[in-house]
VEXTORLO-685693 format. One record per residue (C-alpha): residue in one letter; chain; x, y, z. Coordinates in Angstrom, 3 decimals, padded with zeros to 6 digits. Last residue first. Layout:
// residues N
r	c	px	py	pz
A	A	X	Y	Z
...
This chain:
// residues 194
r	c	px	py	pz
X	A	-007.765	030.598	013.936
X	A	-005.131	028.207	014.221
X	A	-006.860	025.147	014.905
X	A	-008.306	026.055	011.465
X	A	-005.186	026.008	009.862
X	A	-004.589	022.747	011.211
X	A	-008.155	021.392	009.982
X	A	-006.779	021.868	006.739
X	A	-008.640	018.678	005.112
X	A	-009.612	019.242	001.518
X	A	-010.018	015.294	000.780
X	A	-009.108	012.128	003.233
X	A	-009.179	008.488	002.676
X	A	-009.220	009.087	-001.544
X	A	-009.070	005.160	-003.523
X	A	-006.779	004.592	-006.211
X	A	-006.754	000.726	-007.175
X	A	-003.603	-000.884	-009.667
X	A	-002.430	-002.573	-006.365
X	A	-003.625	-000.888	-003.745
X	A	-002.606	002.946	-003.797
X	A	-004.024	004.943	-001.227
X	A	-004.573	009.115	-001.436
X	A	-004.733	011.975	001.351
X	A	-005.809	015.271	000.681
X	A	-003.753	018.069	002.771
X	A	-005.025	021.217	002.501
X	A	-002.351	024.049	002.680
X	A	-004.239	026.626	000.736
X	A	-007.896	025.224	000.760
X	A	-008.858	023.070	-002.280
X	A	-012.053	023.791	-004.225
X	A	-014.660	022.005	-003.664
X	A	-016.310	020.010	-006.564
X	A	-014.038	017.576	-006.368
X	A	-016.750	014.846	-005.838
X	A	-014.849	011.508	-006.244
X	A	-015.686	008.415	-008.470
X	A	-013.143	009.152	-010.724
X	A	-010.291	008.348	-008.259
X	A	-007.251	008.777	-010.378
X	A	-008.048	010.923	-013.226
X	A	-010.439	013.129	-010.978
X	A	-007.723	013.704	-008.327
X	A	-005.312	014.569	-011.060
X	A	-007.747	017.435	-012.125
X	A	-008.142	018.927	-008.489
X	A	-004.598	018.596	-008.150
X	A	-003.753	020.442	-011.161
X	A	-006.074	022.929	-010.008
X	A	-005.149	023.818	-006.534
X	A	-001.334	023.456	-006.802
X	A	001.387	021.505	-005.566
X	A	002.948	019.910	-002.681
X	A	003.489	016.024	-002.735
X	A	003.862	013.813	000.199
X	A	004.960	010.411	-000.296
X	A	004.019	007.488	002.463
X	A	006.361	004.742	000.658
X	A	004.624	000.994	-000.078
X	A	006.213	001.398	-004.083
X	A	008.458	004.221	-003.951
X	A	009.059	004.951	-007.621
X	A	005.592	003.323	-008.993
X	A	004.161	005.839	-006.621
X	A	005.752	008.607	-008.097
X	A	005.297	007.338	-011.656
X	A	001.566	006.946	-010.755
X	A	001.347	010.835	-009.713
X	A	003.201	012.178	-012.725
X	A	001.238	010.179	-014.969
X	A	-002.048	011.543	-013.322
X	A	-000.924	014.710	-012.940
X	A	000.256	015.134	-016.912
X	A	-003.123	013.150	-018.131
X	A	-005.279	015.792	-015.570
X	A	-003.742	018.767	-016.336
X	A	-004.190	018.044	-020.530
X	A	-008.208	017.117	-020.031
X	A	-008.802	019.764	-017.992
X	A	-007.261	022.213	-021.266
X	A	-004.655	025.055	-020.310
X	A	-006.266	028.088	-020.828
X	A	-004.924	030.345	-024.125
X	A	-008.028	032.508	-023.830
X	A	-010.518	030.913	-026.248
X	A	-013.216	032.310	-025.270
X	A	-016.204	030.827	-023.641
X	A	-015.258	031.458	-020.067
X	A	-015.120	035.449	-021.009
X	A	-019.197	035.053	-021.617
X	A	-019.970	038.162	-019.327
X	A	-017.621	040.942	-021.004
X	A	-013.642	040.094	-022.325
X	A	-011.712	043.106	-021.023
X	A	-014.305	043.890	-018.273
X	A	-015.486	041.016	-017.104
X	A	-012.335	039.337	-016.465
X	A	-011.173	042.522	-014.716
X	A	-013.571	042.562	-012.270
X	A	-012.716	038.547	-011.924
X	A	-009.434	039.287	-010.779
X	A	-006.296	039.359	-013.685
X	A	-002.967	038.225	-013.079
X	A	-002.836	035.297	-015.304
X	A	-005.818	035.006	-017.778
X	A	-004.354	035.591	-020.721
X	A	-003.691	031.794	-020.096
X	A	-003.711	030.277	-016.952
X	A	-001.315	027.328	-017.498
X	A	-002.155	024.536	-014.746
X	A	-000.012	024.414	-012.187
X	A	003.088	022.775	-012.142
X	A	002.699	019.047	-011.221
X	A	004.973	018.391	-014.414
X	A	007.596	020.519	-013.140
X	A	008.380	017.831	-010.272
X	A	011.186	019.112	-008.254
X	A	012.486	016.209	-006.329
X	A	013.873	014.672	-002.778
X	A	013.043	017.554	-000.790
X	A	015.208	016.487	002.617
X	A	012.841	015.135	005.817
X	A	013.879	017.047	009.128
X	A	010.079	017.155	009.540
X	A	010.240	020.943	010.495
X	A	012.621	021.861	008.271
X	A	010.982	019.942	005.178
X	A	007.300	020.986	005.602
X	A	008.303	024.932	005.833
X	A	010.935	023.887	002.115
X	A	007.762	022.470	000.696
X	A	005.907	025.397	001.131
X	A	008.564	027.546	-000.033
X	A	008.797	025.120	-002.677
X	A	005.179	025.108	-004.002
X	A	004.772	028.592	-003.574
X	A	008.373	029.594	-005.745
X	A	006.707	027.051	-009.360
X	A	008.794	023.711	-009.365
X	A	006.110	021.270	-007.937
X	A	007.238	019.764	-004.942
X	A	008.103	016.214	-003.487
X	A	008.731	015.053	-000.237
X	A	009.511	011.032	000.745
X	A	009.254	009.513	004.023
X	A	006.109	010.438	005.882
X	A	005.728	008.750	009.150
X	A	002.920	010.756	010.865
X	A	005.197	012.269	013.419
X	A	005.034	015.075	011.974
X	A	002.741	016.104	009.935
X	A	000.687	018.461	011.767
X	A	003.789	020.532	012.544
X	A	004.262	020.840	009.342
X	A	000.554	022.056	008.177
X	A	000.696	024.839	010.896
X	A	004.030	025.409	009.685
X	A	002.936	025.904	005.787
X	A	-000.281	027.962	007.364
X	A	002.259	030.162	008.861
X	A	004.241	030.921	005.533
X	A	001.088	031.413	003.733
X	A	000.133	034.062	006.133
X	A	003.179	035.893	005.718
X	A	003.088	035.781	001.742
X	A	004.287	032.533	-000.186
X	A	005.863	033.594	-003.588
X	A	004.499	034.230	-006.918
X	A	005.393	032.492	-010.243
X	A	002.929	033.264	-012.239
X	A	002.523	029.787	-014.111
X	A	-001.413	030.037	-012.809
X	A	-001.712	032.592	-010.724
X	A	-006.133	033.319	-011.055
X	A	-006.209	036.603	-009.383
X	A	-008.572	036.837	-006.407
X	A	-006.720	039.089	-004.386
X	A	-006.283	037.122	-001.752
X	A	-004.705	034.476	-003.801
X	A	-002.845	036.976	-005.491
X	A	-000.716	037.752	-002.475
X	A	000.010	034.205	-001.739
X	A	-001.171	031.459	000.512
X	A	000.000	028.147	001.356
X	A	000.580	025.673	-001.794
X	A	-002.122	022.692	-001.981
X	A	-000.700	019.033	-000.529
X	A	-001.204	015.975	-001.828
X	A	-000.228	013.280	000.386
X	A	000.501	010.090	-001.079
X	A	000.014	006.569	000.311
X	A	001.494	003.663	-001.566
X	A	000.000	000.000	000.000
């Protein structure tokens, strides 16, 4: 039995500011920083043994909180958990949205990165990891929708409707050639923090 723990980035400027980030490559801010050590100190002790990270600045940073804390190294840089490519999109809020490209700006063609692509790349990236540490507990940090897509491609059956929480922690269990979801969205640390 594989488990993997895929973990959303912590907070950034943009998030707060509604702007979809996409490839932007912003860093943590303060807040994002705590939640990553709220998440850490949740972890340990929980017997994780590998830590992998997307290559865009939140992802590491993240990953970096999660390593000091668990004295566990980074053992890769995964570009192809990357988020998914935003497009003209990157950068802009909602407002914006609507006012460069009107009310139907989700049917344009805006240079998004097709579901279909995020979820092939996170699902291959995802199996390969497993298929690397085969019984390992891997955690993985990356981003909101690439997760959200690869969480589709591997357990189809599961309602990923809601979107992930900065630092959430969703917890999956390979069996054999069988992807099943124990835990989805949780950040119950950050709310301990509140």
């Amino acid at each position: 039995m594989t488990r993997i723990g895929l973990i959303r980035h912590g907070s950034t400027a943009w998030n707060k500011e509604g702007r979809i980030q996409g490839h932007t490559d912003n860093p943590l801010d303060e807040e994002g920083l705590r939640e990553a050590a709220a998440l850490a100190g949740r972890l340990s002790g929980e017997g994780w043994e590998y830590l992998y990270t997307s290559d865009l600045l939140r992802a590491k940073q993240t990953a970096e909180v999660i390593s000091a804390r668990l004295g566990l190294p980074v053992t890769g840089i995964v570009p192809e958990l990357r988020e998914m490519n935003g497009g003209l999109l990157e950068g802009s809020t909602e407002q914006e949205r609507l006012a460069r490209w009107g009310q139907d700006w989700r049917e344009l063609e805006l240079g998004l990165e097709p579901h279909e692509s995020g979820m092939e790349r996170g699902v291959k990236a995802v199996t390969e990891l497993a298929g690397r540490h085969p019984g390992g507990n891997i955690l993985l940090v990356s981003h909101g929708a690439i997760l959200r897509s690869t969480l589709k491609g591997l357990v189809p059956a599961l309602d990923v409707s809601r979107l992930l929480g900065n630092t959430s922690i969703t917890v999956l269990v390979k069996n054999g050639d069988e992807w099943t979801c124990e835990l989805y969205n949780c950040v119950k640390h950050v709310q301990e923090q509140e």
